[in-house]
C-alpha positions in Angstrom: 10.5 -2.6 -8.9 13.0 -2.2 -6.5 15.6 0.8 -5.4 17.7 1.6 -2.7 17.1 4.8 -1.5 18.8 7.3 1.1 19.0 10.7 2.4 20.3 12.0 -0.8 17.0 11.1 -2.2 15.9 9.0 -5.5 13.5 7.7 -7.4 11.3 4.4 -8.3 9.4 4.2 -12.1 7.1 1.4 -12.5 4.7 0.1 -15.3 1.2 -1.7 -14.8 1.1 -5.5 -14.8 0.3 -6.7 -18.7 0.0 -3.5 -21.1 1.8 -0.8 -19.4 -1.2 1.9 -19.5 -0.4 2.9 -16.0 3.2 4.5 -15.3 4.2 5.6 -11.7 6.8 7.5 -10.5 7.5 7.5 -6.9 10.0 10.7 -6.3 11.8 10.7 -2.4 13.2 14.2 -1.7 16.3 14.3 -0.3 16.3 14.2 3.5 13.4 12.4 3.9 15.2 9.4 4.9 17.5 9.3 7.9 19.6 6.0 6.2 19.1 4.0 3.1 16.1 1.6 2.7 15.2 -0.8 0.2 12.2 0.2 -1.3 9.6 -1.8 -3.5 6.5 -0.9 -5.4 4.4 -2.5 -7.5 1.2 -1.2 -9.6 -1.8 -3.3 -9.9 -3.9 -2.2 -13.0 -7.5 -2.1 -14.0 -9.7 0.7 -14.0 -8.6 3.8 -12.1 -11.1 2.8 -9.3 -9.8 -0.2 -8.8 -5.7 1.0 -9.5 -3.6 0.2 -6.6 -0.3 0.6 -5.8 1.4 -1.5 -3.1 5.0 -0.2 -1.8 7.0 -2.0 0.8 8.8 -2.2 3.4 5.0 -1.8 5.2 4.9 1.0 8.2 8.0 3.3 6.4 7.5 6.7 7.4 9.2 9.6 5.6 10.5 12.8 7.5 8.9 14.9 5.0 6.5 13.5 2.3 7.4 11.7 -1.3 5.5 12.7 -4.4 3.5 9.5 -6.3 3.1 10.6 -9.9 0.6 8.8 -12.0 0.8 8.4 -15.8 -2.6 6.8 -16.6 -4.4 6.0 -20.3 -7.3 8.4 -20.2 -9.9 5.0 -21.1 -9.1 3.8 -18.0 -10.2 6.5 -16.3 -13.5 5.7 -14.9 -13.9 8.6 -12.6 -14.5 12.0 -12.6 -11.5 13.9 -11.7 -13.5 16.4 -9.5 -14.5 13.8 -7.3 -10.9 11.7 -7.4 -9.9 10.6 -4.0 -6.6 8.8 -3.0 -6.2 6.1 0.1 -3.8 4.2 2.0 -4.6 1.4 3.6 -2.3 -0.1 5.8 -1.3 -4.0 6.7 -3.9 -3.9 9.9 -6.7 -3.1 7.6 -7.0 0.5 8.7 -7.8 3.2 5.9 -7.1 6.9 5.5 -7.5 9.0 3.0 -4.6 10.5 1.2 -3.7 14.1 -0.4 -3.9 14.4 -4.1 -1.9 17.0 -4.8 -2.8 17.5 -8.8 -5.0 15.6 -11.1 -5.6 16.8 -15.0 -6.4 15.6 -18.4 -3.5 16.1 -20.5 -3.5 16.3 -25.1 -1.8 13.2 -25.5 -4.8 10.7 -24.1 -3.1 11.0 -20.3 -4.5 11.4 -17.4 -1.8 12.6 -14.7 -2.4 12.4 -11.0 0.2 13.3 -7.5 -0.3 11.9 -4.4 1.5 13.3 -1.3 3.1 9.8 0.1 4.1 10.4 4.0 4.2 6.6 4.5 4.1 3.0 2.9 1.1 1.2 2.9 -0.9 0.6 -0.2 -2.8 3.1 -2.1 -6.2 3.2 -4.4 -8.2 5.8 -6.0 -11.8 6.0 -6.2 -14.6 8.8 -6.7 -15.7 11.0 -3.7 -19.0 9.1 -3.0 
């Protein structure tokens, strides 16, 4: 999916690949952006440690973070939440980890995860060791 998005803000939703158990939100406060950018992300399914989520354009940086909401089928789930970790890894290779801001086990078979997103690169989740 693709948005433009400026200073007032806005907001990308996308769906996984083939059976749409993975939903993401990416949510840009207002501000964050000095002018308007053309933003794309993309979800790449499978399990949740092998989830990844690419966004373009590559090296954006945000003056104050965005918020990357996961929506994900609980059988996907094939790590512990306690031990969820979040990384971006960035066109050179390089890899950092990333800020998970939330992750819990909802009633209706979800799993829902934030991510604090200060840049584009492309993120992945996987257990702590």
């Amino acid at each position: 999916v693709s948005e433009t998005i400026g200073p007032r803000g806005g907001k990308l939703v996308a769906t996984g690949e083939e059976d749409e158990k993975i939903k993401a939100a990416l949510s840009v406060p207002r501000n964050a952006l000095a002018e308007e950018v053309a933003i794309t992300m993309s979800v790449h399914e499978g399990p949740l440690s092998e989830l990844a989520i690419a966004f373009q354009p590559e090296g954006l940086v945000f003056l104050q973070p965005a918020r990357l909401e996961l929506k994900v089928d609980a059988e996907l789930v094939d790590i512990p939440l306690s031990e969820l970790r979040a990384y971006h890894q960035s066109a050179d290779g390089a890899t950092a980890e990333a800020v998970v801001l939330s992750a819990s086990s909802s009633g209706d078979g979800l799993v829902k995860i934030a991510i604090a997103i200060p840049g584009f690169s492309t993120y992945g989740l996987r257990g702590s060791s």
